[in-house]
N, C-alpha and C positions, 0 to 999 in steps of 0.2 A: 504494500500500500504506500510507504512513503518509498522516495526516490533520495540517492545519491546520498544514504548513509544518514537520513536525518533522525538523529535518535530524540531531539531536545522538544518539550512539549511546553505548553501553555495556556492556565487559564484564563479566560477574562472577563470581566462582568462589564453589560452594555445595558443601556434600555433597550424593551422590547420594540420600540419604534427602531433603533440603530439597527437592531439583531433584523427585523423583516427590511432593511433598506439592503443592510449586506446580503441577504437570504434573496431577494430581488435581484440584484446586481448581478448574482451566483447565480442564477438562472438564464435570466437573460443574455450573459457572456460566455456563458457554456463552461465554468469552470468552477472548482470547489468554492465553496467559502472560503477557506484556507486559503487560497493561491489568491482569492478576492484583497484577501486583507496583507499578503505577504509582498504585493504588487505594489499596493495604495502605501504601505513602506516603504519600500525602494524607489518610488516616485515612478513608477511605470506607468504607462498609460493603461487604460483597462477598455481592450475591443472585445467588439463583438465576434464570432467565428468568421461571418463575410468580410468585416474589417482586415482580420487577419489573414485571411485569403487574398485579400488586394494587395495586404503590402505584399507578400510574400509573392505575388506576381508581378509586383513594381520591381521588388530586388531582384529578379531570375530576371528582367527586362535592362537592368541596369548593369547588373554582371552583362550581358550578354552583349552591353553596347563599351562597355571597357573591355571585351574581350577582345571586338573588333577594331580600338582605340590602338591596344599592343599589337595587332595584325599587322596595323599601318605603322608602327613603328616599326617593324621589324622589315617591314618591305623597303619603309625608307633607309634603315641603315644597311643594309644588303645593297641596294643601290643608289651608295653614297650622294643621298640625294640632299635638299636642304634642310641643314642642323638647326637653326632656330624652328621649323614648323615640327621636327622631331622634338626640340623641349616642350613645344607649346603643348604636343600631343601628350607627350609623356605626363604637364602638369596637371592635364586636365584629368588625365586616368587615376593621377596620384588622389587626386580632389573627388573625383567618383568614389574612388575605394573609402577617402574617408566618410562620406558622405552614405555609404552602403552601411560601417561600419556602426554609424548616430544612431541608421533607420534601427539595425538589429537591438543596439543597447536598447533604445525607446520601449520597442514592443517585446521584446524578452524573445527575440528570435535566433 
């Protein structure tokens, strides 16, 4: 039932107005309560399953266009072609990746 060695537990008392908003939330987003409230810590954003589906077809869309970013590096430097448009390329791929890397932190991907 728990993942990646989690032994440590916790209780905590809420109102029952808090306890049905998180119990709501937990539904709606397709995820325990637990991962509800251990997200809303860590400052994550909290989507829905379709949400998560988009991004997660934003980033296989975004890999897929820095994939073809290094192609074009690679062809320009195999044919010693012009070195500034190869940094330009190169900085922009560097700038995707990190920009790939925000999306995953964000949503817990």
């Amino acid at each position: 039932m728990y993942k990646r060695g989690k032994t440590a537990y916790l209780t905590i008392t809420m109102s029952v107005d808090e306890y049905k908003e998180i119990e709501e939330l937990s539904k709606e987003l397709g995820i325990s309560k637990a991962r509800v409230l251990m997200d809303a810590f860590r400052g994550k954003k909290l989507t829905t399953p379709e949400d998560r589906e988009q991004i997660k077809t934003l980033i296989r869309e975004l890999h897929r266009i820095g994939v073809n970013l290094n192609q074009l590096v690679r062809i320009l430097h195999t044919q010693k072609a012009d070195w500034q448009l190869e940094e330009e390329i190169r900085e922009i791929a560097g700038q995707l990746k990190t920009e790939l890397e925000k999306i995953k932190g964000i949503f817990s991907l």
